[in-house]
Rosetta silent file (secondary structure, phi, psi, omega in degrees, C-alpha in Angstrom):
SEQUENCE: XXXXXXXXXXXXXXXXXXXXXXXXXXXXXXXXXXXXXXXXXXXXXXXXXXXXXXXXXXXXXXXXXXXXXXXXXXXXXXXXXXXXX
SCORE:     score description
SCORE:     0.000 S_00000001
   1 L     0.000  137.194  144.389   38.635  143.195  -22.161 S_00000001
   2 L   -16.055  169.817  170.170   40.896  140.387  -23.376 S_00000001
   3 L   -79.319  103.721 -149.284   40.460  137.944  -25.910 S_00000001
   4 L   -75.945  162.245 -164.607   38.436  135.171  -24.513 S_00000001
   5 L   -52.393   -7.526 -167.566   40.274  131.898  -23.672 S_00000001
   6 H   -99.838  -12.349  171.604   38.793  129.726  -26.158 S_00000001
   7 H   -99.147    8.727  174.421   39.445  131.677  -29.099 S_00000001
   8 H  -106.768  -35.023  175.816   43.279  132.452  -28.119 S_00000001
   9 H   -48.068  -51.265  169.651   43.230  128.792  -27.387 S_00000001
  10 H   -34.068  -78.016 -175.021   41.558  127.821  -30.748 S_00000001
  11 H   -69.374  -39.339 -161.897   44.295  130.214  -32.943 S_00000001
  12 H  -116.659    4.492  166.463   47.324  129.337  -31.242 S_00000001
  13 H   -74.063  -44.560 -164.955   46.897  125.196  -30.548 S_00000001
  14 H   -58.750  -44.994  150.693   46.322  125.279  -34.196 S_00000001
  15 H   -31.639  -57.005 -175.741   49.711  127.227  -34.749 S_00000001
  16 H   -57.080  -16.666 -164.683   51.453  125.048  -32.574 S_00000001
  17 L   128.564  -28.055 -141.428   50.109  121.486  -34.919 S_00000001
  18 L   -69.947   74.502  161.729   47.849  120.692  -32.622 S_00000001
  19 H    -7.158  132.628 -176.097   44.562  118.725  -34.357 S_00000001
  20 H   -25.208  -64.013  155.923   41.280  119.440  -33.848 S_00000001
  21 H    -5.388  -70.467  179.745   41.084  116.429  -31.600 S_00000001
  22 H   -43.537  -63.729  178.936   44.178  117.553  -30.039 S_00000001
  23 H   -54.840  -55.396 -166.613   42.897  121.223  -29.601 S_00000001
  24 H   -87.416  -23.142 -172.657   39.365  120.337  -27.854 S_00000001
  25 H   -60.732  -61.680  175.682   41.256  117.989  -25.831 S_00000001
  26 H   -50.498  -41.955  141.528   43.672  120.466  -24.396 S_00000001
  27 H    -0.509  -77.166  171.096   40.522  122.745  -23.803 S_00000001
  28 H   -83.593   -1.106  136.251   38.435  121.037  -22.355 S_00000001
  29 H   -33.817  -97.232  171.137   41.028  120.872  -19.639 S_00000001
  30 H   -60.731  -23.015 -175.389   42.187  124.302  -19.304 S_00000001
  31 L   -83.928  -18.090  170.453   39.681  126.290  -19.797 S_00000001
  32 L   -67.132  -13.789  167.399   37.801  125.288  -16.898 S_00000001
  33 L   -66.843  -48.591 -162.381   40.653  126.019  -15.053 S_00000001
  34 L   -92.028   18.773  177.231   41.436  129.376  -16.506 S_00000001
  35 L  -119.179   25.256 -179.292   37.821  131.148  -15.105 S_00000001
  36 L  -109.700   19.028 -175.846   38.516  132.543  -11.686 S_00000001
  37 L  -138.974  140.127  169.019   40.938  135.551  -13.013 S_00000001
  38 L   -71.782  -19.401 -164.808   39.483  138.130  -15.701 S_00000001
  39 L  -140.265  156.275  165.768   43.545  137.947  -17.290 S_00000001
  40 L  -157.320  141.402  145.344   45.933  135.655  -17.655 S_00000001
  41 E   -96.970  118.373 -177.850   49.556  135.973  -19.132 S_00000001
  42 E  -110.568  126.736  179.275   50.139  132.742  -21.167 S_00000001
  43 E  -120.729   78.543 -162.205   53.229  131.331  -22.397 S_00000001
  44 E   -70.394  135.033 -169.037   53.753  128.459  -24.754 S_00000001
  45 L   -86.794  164.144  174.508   58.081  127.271  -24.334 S_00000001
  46 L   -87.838  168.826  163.280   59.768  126.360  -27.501 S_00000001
  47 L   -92.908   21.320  139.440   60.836  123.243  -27.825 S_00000001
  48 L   -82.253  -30.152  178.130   64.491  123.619  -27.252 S_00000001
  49 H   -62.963  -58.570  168.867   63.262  124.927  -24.074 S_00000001
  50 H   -62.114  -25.039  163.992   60.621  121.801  -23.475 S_00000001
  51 H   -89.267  -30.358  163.937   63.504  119.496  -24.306 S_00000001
  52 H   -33.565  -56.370  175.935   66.402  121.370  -21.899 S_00000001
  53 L   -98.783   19.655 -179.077   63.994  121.008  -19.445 S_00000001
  54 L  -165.869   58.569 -169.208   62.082  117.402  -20.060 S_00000001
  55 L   -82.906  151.486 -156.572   63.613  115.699  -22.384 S_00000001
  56 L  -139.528  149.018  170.837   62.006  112.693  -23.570 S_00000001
  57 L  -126.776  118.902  148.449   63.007  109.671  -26.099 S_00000001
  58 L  -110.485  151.331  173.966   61.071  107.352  -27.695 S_00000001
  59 L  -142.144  148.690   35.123   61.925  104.652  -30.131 S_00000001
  60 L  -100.722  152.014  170.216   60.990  103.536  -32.589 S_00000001
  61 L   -64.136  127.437 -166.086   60.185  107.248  -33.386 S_00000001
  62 L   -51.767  127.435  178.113   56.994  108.623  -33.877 S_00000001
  63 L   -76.210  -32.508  161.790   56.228  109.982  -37.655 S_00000001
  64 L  -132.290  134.601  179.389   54.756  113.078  -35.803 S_00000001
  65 L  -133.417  125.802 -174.840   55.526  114.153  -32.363 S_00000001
  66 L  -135.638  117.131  165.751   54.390  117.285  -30.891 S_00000001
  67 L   -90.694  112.829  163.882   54.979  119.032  -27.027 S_00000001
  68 L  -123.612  134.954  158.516   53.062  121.815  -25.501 S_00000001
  69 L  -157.334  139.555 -175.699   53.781  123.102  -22.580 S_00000001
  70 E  -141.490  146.532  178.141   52.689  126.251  -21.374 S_00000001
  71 E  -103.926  133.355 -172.250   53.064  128.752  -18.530 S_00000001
  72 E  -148.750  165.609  179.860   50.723  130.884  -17.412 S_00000001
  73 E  -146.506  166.837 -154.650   49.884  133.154  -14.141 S_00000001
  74 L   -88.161  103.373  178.079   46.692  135.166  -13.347 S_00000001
  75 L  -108.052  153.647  172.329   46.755  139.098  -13.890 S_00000001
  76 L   -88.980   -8.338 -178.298   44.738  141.805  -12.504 S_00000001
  77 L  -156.795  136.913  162.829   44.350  144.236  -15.299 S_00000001
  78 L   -66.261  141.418 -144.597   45.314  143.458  -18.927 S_00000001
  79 L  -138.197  142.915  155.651   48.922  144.152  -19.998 S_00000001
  80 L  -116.835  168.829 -149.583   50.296  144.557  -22.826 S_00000001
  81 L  -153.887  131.096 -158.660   52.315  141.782  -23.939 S_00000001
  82 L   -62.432  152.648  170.495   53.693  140.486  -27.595 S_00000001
  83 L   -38.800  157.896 -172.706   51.924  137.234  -29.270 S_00000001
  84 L   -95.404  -26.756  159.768   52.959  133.997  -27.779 S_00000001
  85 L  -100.749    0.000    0.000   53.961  132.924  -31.396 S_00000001
C-alpha cells in the first residue's frame, strides 16, 4: 500500500516552504479530491517550469513568494517512482 495522502502531503508542502497554514490549506482541498483511486502519481513542477509556463509579476515584490503547482493522474497498482523532491 502507498503512503497515505496526508502524510506525503504533510512532508513534501513543508519541503516546498509551504506554512502550516499554507499546508492545511492546500489539504483540505486536495485530499478530498484525491479518494476515489487507491494510487496516484504526483508531481510537483519546478519553478522554472511554473514560470515558462505561467509566469506571473507582481510589484512591489513580495518579501516571500512561493508557487505550487502539481500534476497528478490516478494509478491502478503502485509503481515505482523516484521522490518528487
Amino acid at each position: 500500500m502507498g503512503e497515505p495522502i496526508e502524510i506525503f502531503f504533510e512532508t513534501t508542502l513543508a519541503q516546498l516552504g509551504l506554512n502550516q497554514e499554507e499546508s492545511t490549506d492546500f489539504e483540505r482541498y486536495w485530499v478530498p479530491r484525491m479518494q476515489r483511486h487507491a494510487y496516484y502519481m504526483i508531481a510537483f513542477l519546478d519553478r522554472e517550469t511554473i514560470i515558462a509556463i505561467a509566469r506571473l509579476d507582481i510589484s512591489p515584490a513580495p518579501d516571500t513568494f512561493i508557487r505550487v503547482l502539481m500534476d497528478f493522474f490516478a494509478l491502478d497498482a503502485l509503481v515505482a517512482a523516484e521522490a518528487p523532491i
